[in-house]
N, C-alpha and C positions, 0 to 999 in steps of 0.2 A: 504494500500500500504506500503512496506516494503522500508525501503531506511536505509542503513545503517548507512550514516552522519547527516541523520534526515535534509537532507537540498533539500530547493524546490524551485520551481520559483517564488509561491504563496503559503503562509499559510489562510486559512478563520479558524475564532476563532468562535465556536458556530454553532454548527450541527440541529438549530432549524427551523424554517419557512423559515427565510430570508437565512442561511446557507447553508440550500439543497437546496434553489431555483438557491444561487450562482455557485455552484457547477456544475447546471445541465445547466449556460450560459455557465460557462469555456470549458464544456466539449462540446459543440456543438459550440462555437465561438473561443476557443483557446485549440485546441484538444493537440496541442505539449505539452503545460503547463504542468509540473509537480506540484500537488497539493497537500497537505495535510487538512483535518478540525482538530483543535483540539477540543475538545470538555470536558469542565470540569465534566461531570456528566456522565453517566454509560449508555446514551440512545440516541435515536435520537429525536425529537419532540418540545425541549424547550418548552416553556411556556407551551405547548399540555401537555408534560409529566409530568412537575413540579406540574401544579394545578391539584388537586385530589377531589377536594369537589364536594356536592352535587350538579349535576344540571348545572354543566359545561360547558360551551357553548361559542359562538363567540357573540360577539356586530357588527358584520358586516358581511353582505351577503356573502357568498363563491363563491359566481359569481365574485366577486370582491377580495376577500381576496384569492381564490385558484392562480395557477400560470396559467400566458398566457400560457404554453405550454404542460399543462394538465388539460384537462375541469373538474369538479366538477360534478358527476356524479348522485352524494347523492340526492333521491328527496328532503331532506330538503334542503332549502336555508339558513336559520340560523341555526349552525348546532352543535351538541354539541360535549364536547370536547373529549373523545374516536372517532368519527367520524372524526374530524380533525389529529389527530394524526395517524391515521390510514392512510389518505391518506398522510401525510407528509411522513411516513415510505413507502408507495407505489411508492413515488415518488423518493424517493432515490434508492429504490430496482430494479426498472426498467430502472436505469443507472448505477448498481451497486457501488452507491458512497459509499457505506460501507467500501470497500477495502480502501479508502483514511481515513478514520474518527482514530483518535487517544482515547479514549473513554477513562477519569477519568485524563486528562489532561489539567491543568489549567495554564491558563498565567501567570504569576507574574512580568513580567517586558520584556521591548522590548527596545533593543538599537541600534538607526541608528548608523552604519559608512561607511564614506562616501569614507574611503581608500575602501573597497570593495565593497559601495554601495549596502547594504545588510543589513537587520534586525538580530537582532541576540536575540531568546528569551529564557527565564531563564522558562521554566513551572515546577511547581506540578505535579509530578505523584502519583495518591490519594491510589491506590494499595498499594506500598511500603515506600511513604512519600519523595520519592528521588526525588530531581531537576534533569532534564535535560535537553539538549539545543538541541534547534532548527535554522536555520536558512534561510530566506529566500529571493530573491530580492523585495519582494513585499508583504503587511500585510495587511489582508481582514478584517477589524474586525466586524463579525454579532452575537455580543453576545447580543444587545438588552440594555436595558436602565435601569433595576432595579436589583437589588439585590436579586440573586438566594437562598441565603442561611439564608438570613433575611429579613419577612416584618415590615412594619411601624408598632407598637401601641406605640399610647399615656402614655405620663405617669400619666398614672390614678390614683386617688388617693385611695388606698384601694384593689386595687388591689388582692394584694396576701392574702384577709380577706377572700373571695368567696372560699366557701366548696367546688363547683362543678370543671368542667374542662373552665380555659379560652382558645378557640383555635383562632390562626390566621388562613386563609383561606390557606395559603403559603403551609401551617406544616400540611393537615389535617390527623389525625391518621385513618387509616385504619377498624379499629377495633372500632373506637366510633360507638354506637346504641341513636340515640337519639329520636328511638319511643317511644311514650306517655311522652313523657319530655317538660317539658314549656323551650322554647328557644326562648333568645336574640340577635340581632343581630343587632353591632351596628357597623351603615354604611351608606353609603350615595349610593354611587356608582355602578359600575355593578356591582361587585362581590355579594352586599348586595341583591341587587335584582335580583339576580339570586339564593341566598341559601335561600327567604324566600320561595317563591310558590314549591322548590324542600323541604326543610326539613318539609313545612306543611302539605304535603301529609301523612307523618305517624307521626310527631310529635303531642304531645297535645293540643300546642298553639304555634306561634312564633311571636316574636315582632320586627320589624323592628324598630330602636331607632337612630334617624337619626338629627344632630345637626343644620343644616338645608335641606332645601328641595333642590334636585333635577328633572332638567327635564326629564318625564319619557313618551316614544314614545312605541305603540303598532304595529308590526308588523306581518304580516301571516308568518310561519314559512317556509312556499312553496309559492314559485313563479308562478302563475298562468299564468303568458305569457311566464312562461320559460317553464312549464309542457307543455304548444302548440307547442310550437316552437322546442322543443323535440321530439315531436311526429311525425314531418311534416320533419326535416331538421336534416343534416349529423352530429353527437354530436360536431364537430368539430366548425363547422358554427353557429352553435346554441348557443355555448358559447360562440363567439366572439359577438353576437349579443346582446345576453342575458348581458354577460360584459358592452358593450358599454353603451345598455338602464340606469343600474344600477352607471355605473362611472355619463352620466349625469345627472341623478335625483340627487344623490350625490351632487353634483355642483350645482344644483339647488338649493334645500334646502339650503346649507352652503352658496351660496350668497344673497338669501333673510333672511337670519337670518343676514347680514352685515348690508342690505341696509333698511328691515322692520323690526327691530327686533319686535315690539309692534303688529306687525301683526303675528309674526310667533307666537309670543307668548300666543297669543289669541286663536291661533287655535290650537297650542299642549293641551292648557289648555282644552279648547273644547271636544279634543276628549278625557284626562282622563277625564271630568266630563260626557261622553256617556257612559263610565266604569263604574263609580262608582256610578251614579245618583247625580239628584239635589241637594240633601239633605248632601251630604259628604264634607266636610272640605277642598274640594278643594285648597284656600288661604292659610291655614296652612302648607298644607304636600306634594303641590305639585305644588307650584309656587315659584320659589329661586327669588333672590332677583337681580342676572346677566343675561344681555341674553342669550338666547340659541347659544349655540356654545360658548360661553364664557371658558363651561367646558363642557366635552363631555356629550350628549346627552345617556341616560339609554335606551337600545331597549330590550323591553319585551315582546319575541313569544309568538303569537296567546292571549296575553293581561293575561298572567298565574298569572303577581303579583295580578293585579285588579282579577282577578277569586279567589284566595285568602283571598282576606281582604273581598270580599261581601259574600263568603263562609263562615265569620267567622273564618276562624283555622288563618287568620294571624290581627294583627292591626300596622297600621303605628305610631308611637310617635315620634314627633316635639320637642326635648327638652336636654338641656343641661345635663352633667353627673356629677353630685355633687361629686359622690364616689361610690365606690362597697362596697358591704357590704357582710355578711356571704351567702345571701339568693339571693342578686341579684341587683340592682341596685336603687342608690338613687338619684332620678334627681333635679334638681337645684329648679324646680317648688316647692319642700316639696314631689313629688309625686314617691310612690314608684314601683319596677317592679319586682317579686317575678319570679328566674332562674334557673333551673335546670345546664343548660351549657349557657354559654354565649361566642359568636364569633364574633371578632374583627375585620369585615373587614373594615378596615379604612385604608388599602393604601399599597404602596409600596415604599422604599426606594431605591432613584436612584442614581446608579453611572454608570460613564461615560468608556466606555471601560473596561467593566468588571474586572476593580476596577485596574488593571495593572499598575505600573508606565510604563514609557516612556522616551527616553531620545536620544537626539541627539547629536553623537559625546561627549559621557558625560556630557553631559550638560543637567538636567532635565528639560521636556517639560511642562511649565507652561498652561495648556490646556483653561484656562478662559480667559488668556490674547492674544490666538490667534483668530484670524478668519474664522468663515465657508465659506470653499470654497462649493458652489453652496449645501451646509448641507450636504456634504460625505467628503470634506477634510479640513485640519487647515494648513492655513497659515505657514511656513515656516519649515512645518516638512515634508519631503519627501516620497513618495511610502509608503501611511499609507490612507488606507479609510475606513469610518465607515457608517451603513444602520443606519438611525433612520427614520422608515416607518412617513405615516400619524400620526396625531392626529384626523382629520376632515374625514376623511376617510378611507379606507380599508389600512392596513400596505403595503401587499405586493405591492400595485401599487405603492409605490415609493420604495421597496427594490428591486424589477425587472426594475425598471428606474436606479439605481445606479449600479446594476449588468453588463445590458447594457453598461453602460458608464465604469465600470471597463474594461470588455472585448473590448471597442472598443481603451482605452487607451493602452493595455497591446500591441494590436497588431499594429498600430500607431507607439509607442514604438519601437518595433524589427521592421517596417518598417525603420525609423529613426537612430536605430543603436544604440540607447543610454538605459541608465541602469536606469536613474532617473528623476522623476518628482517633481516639488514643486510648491505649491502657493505661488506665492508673491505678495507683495500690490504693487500695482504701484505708481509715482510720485501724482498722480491723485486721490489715494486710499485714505493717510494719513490723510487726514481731516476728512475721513467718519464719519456717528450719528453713534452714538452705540446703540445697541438695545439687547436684549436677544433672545435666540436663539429661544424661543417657545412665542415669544410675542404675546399677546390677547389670549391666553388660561390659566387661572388660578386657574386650580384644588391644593387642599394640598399639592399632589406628587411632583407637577413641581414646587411649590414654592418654596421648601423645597429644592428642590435639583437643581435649576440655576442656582445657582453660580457654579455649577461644569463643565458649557458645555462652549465652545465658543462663540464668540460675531456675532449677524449679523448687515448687512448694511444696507441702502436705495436702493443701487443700487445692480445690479447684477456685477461678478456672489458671492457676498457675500451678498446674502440673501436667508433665506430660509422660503420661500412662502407659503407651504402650499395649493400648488394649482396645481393640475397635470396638468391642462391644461397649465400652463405658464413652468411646470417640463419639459413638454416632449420637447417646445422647446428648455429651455434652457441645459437640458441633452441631451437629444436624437436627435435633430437634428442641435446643436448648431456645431462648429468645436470644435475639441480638439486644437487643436493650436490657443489658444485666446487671448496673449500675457501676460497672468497672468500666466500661467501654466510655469516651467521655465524647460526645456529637456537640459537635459547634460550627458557627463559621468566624475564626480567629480573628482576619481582617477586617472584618465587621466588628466583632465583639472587643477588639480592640482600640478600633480608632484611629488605629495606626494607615498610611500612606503604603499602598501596596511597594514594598522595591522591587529592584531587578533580581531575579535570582543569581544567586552569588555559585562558584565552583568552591569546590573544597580545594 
């Protein structure tokens, strides 16, 4: 969409999952809206498009991760990552959100003022290297939680000694061949166990070299009561149903891993030792030391890692990294790992609104020292909301619950007449615990990068649960007018002379 002032009602930052999903509430719940996406990189898909490696794929159902208002059609139900991004681009193209998308446009800074009640943004255009400005009453931010342009590796010692190629999974080069090459792969996580059973299919050998164990769950990559119910009922009906089964199993499991953990654990262990048989080092390489759910849960279709490691072309290693060396790796045991290429997938680096500053009324937004409003908004920064899906579950059911709750706010809003919303703490608030925002989940990533988010509460709506079922009341059927939320029009209610919006 073409606008010559580059100014909107609603800017959404990030053209990826959660960004087209936003896109396609506004346009069916607030059709007047004038919209923009901007979108830092050259493509639509986020994450879909960025990760390129071997073996690509979702850690959660597509019944559950696709959007409410386009079924998931793909017989796989875990499904891999070309195949997601395909229907991401599908889903934009059949509401033609393309025309709205600004593409090689990065945020670099957003500043409320409250003379015009309006955001006003400084972005990167990556083409020519030239700033320009945007401005809008209302700022969507769905660019997601990590670092697009750098993943985590450790600083290993030795590093740059290895003859071969060290690759992160972030950066993977196109052009590497790593058949009949012995490959390491050091990782704990999806990412790991999803590049060993894909690169050992043509590689020599590869070694999963993992500093402790993760829990690793076997799932069928098709849904057997979804392929029924497909066959019998309108695709429409069939996925809501198909949806709902899957949201509460979901909920199932994540609450007996609260309330049993010692039982759930027993029986994940269970079924990888039905994988690997009696005889496999089960205790070693595939029982952590945290419950499950503690750190997300590894889902491996149709059980490919364990097909793998019994096939021989893969072995698991339990064991700390002393050093890299010319040839491959020296681990803390004395014992060594001889490497053709070695890849790092050991994490991601998270920042918080895609790394932007932020600032009110010039005045910079110190983001850790405010509060999540209900996990989409901070405490006393106005018409600014941000998607940070599941962790315990499928992302998009809670960036489609926050989508919702934008559009129901925007229009609420122009019911009311006024230009602005803020959370504020109330008399009642001031005392609250303080807690982090992803508390009880403590993988490396989120350790590493919580002091970057805002604080949650004990109570609502400054907590963020992690529980759709307790989301959908308090988003979706909650009122917007909850006496935390504060509706005005500032420039009016001030007196004040609208100015120019300023850059951070």
């Amino acid at each position: 969409m073409e606008n010559s002032d580059n100014h909107f009602d609603v800017v959404i930052v990030g053209a990826g999952l959660s960004g087209i999903g936003a896109a396609r509430l506004l346009l069916d719940k607030c059709p007047t809206k004038a919209f923009a996406i901007l979108e830092a990189r050259d493509s639509i898909g986020g994450t879909w498009d960025l990760f390129r490696y071997p073996g690509v794929r979702s850690d959660s159902d597509m019944y559950t991760m696709g959007y409410d208002s386009k079924p998931w059609l793909n017989p796989k139900a875990i499904a891999d990552g070309p195949s997601i991004l395909a229907y991401v681009k599908e889903a934009a193209a059949e509401r033609g959100i393309g025309e709205h998308i600004y593409f090689g446009h990065k945020v670099r800074s957003a500043n409320w003022s409250s003379g015009r009640s309006g955001w006003a943004l400084t972005v990167h255009r990556t083409k020519d290297g030239e700033a320009v400005q945007f401005s809008c009453n209302f700022l969507y931010m769905c660019s997601g939680y990590y670092n697009c342009d750098e993943g985590y590796t450790p600083d290993f010692d030795g590093l740059d000694e290895f003859q071969g190629p060290v690759i992160h999974p972030q950066k993977w080069p196109e052009e590497l061949d790593f058949s009949g090459k012995k490959v390491v792969v050091v990782g704990s996580g999806a990412t790991a166990m999803t590049l060993v059973p894909a690169m050992a299919e043509t590689a020599a050998h590869v070694t999963l070299l993992q500093r402790s164990p993760t829990y690793v769950v076997s799932m069928p990559s098709r849904d057997a009561i979804a392929e029924v119910l497909k066959k019998y009922l309108p695709e429409s009906l069939a996925y809501k149903i198909i949806r709902w089964k899957n949201v509460q199993f979901q909920r199932h499991v994540y609450h007996q891993t609260r309330v049993n953990p010692q039982k759930v654990t027993q029986k994940l262990l269970s079924l990888v030792r039905k994988h690997l048989g009696p005889n496999y080092d089960i205790n070693t390489h595939f029982t952590p030391k945290y419950n499950p759910w503690d750190q997300r849960l590894c889902l491996v279709p149709d059980g490919d890692l364990f097909k793998a490691i019994t096939s021989g072309k893969a072995t698991m290693v339990t064991d700390g990294v002393e050093r890299f060396t010319s040839s491959g790796v020296q681990l803390r045991s004395g014992t060594a790992i001889d490497a053709d290429i070695i890849v790092t997938a050991t994490g991601l680096n998270l920042v918080l609104l895609g790394g932007a500053e932020f600032s009110v009324d010039g005045e910079r937004v110190q983001f850790p020292e405010t509060w999540s409003y209900k996990g989409m908004m901070f405490s006393g920064v106005p018409n600014l909301v941000y998607t940070l899906g599941y962790i315990n579950a499928s992302w998009t059911l809670r960036s489609e619950l926050v989508a919702e709750y934008v559009c129901r706010l925007l229009n609420r809003m122009d019911e009311m007449i006024v230009s602005c919303c803020t959370p504020r703490l109330r008399e009642e608030d001031v005392a609250m615990n303080t807690h982090p925002l992803t508390e009880y989940f403590s993988p490396g990533y989120i350790r590493r990068g919580a002091h970057l988010f805002p604080l949650q509460a004990d109570n609502d709506p400054w907590r963020n649960t992690q529980n759709y079922a307790s989301d959908k009341k308090v988003i979706r059927h909650s009122p917007v007018e909850d006496g935390v939320l504060d509706f005005g029009n500032p420039s009016v209610d001030s007196g004040t002379v609208e100015p120019e919006l300023v850059e951070v």
